[in-house]
C-alpha positions in Angstrom: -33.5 -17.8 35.2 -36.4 -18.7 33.3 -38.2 -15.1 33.3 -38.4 -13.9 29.3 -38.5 -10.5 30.6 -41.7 -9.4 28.8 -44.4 -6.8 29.8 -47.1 -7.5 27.7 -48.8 -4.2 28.2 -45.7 -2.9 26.0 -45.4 0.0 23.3 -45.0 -3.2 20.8 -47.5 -1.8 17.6 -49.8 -4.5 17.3 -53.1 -6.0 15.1 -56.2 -3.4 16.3 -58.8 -5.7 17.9 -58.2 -9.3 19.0 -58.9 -12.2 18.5 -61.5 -14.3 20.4 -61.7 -17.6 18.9 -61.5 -20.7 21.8 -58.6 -22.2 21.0 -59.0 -25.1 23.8 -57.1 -27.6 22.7 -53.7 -25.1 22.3 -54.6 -23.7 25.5 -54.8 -27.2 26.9 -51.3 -27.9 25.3 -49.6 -25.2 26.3 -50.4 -25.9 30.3 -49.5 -29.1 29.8 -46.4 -28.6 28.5 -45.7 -26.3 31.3 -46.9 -28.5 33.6 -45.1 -31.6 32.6 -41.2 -29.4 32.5 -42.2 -27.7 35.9 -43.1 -31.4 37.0 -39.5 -32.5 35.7 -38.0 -29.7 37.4 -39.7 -30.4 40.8 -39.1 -34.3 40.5 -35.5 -34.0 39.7 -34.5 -30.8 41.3 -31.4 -30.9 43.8 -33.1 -31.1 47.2 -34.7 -34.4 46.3 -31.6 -36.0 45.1 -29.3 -34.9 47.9 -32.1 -34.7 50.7 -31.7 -31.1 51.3 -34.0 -28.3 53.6 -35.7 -26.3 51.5 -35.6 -22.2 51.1 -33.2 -19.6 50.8 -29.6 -20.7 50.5 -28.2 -18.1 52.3 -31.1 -16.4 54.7 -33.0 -18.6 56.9 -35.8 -15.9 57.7 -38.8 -17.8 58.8 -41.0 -14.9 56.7 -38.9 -15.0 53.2 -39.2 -18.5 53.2 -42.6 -18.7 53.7 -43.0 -16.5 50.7 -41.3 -18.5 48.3 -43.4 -21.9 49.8 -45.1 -24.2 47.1 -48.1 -22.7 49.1 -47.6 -19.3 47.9 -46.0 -19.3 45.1 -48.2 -22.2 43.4 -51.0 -20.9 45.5 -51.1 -17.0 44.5 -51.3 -17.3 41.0 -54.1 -19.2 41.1 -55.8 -16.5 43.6 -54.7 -14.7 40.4 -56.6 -16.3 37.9 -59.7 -16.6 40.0 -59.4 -12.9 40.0 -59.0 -12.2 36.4 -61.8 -14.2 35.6 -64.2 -12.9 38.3 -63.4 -9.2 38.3 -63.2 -9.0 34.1 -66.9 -10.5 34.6 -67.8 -8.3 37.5 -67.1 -4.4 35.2 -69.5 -5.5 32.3 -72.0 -3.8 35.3 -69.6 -1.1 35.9 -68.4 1.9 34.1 -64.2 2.1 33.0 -62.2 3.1 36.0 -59.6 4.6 33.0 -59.8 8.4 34.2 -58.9 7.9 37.6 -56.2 4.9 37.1 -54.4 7.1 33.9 -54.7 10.2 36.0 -53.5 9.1 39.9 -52.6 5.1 39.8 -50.6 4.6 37.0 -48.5 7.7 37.0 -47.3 6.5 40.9 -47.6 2.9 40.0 -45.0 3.8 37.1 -42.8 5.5 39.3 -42.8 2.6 42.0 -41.5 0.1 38.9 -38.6 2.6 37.6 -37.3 2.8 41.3 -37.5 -1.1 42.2 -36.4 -2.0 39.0 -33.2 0.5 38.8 -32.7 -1.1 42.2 -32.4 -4.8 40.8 -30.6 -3.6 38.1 -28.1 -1.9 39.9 -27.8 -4.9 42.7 -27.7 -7.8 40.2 -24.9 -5.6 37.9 -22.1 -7.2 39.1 -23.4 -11.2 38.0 -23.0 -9.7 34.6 -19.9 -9.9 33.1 -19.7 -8.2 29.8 -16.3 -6.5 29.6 -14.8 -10.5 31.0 -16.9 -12.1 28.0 -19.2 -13.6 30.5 -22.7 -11.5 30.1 -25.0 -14.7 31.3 -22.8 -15.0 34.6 -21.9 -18.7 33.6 -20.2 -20.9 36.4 -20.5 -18.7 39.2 -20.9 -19.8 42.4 -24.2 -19.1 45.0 -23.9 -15.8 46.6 -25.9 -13.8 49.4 -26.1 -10.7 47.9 -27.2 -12.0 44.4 -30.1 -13.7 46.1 -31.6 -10.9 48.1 -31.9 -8.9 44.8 -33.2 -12.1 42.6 -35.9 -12.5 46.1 -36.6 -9.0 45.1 -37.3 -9.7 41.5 -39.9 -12.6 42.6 -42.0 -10.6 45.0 -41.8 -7.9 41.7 -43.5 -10.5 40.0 -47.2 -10.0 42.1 -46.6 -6.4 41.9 -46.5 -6.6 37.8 -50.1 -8.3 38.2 -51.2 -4.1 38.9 -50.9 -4.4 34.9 -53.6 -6.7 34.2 -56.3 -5.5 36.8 -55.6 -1.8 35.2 -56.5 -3.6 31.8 -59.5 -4.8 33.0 -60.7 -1.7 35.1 -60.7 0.2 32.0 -62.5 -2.4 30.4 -59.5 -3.1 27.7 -60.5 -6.5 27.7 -58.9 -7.4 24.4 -55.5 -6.6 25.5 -56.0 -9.1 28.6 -54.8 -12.3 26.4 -54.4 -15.6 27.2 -49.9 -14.3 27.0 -51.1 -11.7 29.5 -52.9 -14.6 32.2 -50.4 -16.8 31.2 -47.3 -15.3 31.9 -48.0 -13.4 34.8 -49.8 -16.5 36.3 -46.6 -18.8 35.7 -43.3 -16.6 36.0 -43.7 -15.6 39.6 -44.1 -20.2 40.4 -40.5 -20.3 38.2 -39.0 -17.7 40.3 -40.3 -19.0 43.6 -39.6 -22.9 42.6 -35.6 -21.7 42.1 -35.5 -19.6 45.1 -36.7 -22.4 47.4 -34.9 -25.1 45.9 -31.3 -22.3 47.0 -30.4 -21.9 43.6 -31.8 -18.5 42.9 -28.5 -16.6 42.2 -25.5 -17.6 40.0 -26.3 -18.2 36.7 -30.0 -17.7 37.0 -29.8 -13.9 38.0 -29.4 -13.2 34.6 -33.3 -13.2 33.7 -34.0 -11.2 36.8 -31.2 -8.4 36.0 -32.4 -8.2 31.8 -36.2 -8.6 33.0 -35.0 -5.5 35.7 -33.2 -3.2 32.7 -36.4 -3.6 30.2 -38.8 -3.0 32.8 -37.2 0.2 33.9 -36.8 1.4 30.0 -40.4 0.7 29.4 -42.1 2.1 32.7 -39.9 5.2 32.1 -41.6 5.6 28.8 -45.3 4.7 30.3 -44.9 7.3 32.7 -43.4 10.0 30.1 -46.2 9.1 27.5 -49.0 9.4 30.6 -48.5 13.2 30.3 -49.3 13.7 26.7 -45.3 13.6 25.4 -44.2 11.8 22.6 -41.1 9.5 22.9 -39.1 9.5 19.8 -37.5 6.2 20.9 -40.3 4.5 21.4 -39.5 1.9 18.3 -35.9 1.3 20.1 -37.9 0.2 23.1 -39.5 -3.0 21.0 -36.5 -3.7 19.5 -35.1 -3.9 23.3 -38.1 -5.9 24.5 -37.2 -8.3 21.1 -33.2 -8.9 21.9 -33.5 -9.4 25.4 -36.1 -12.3 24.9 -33.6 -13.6 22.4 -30.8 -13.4 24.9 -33.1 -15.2 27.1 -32.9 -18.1 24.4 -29.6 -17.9 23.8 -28.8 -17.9 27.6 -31.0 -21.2 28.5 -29.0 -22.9 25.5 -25.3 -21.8 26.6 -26.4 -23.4 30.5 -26.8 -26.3 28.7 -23.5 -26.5 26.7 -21.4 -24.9 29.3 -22.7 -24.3 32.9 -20.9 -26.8 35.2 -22.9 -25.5 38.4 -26.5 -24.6 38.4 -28.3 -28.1 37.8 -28.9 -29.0 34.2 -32.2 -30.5 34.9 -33.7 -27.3 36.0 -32.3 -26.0 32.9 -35.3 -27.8 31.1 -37.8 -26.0 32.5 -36.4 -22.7 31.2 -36.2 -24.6 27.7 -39.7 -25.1 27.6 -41.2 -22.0 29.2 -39.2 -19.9 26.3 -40.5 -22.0 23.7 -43.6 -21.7 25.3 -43.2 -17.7 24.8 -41.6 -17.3 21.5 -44.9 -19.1 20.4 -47.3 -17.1 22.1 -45.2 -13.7 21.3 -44.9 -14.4 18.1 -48.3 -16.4 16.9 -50.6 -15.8 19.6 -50.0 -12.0 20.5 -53.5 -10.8 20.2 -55.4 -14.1 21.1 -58.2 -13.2 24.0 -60.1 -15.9 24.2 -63.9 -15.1 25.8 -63.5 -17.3 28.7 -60.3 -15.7 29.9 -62.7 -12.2 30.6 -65.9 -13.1 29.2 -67.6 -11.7 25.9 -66.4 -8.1 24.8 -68.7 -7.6 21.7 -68.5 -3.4 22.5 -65.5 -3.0 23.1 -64.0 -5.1 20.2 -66.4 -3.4 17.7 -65.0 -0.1 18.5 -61.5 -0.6 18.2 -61.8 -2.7 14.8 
């Protein structure tokens, strides 16, 4: 429910170089702002008002649920980040990795996303409603099906880390920013936060299914451009990315005035993670501060 949708290695045209000032104290606010709704969320969500099990609504495998434990899912990401900071540290002693991953990883790592993505695409079709005026799926009930594909999405959402160790085994440190980190470190505890409260399908497939289409438009064009071909409709692709982050908006604020049965207070948390993302994506694009990867004074002289 609360995924944007955003892969922020896109074709997006952006500012050459990047920008490395510190930036603490809007880093500091922007975790605490995430912190504080995922707090809300976790406080106020269903199973502690009711006194309900945890996990999947529907399937009681002892392995899926597992997978979407606080363990996991709060304690991945920061695996993650630990990562990020020690590996981007770690290549300043080694040469770029960017032959081998552009001529042999990417290519198959691009064809694994198309596939799994069509996939979710295709099984999370039928939650939205567009010819029945009902595109977000508002008001529909839990189902089975629906959830398996949305657990789907979430497990996706380790796989789409692949992105930022490429950026930083070809030693494109500026384009590991703190949105990058960010996102990728907080989407995947969103995804596995609804999933084990049971309320990972109705109205909150609709980020997983938008967040599905995008991803298989813009690994489709990563794996075309990896050969040397132009794509003509490249620019279409950013204005994709653009109005399915703005339907991501709009979707959070119809829950609010009209959903009657996904809980309204996890509803805030997708309120503040998209504000959360509009002002990274639109302020903050290019903002890699040094102690996300360390200091890149080579690499950002040659691309300015």
């Amino acid at each position: 429910m609360a995924d944007a949708g955003i892969n922020l290695d896109s074709p997006r045209k952006v500012r050459r170089g990047a920008d490395r000032s510190d930036g603490f104290f809007t880093a500091f606010n922007i975790v605490s702002l995430y912190c504080v709704a995922f707090y809300y969320a976790w406080t106020n969500a269903p199973s502690k008002k009711i006194n309900s099990s945890l996990g999947l609504a529907f399937d009681k495998d002892p392995v899926k649920n597992f997978m979407i434990s606080p363990e996991v899912y709060i304690g991945l990401p920061l695996l993650y980040l630990v990562a990020v900071w020690s590996i981007s540290r770690m290549m300043k002693n080694h040469s770029s990795k960017s032959d081998f991953l552009r001529t042999w990883v990417q290519p198959i790592y691009n064809i694994v996303q198309i596939v799994v993505c069509a996939y979710m695409a295709w099984g999370l079709w039928s939650q939205v409603d567009i010819v029945g005026g009902n595109p977000f799926g508002l008001n529909t009930k839990r189902d089975a099906g629906i959830e398996y594909f949305v657990y789907i999405h979430y497990l996706t959402k380790y796989l789409d880390w692949c992105d930022t160790f490429f950026m930083i085994l070809k030693k494109n440190m500026h384009q590991v920013s703190f949105l990058q980190v960010f996102h990728h470190a907080t989407i995947g505890m969103v995804w596995g936060f609804l999933l084990n409260e049971g309320w990972g399908s109705g109205t909150a497939a609709y980020g997983a299914f938008i967040n599905s289409v995008t991803h298989v438009i813009m690994y489709s064009h990563y794996f075309w451009t990896s050969f040397g071909f132009n794509n003509p409709f490249k620019r279409y692709i950013t204005s994709f990315q653009l109005a399915q982050f703005a339907s991501c908006i709009l979707h959070a604020g119809m829950v609010f005035l009209y959903e009657q049965i996904y809980p309204s207070d996890l509803g805030y948390l997708q309120i503040a993670y998209h504000c959360i993302m509009l002002y990274l994506f639109g302020f903050q694009l290019n903002w890699a501060p040094v102690w996300c990867t360390g200091s890149a004074e080579e690499e950002d002289r040659k691309i300015k």
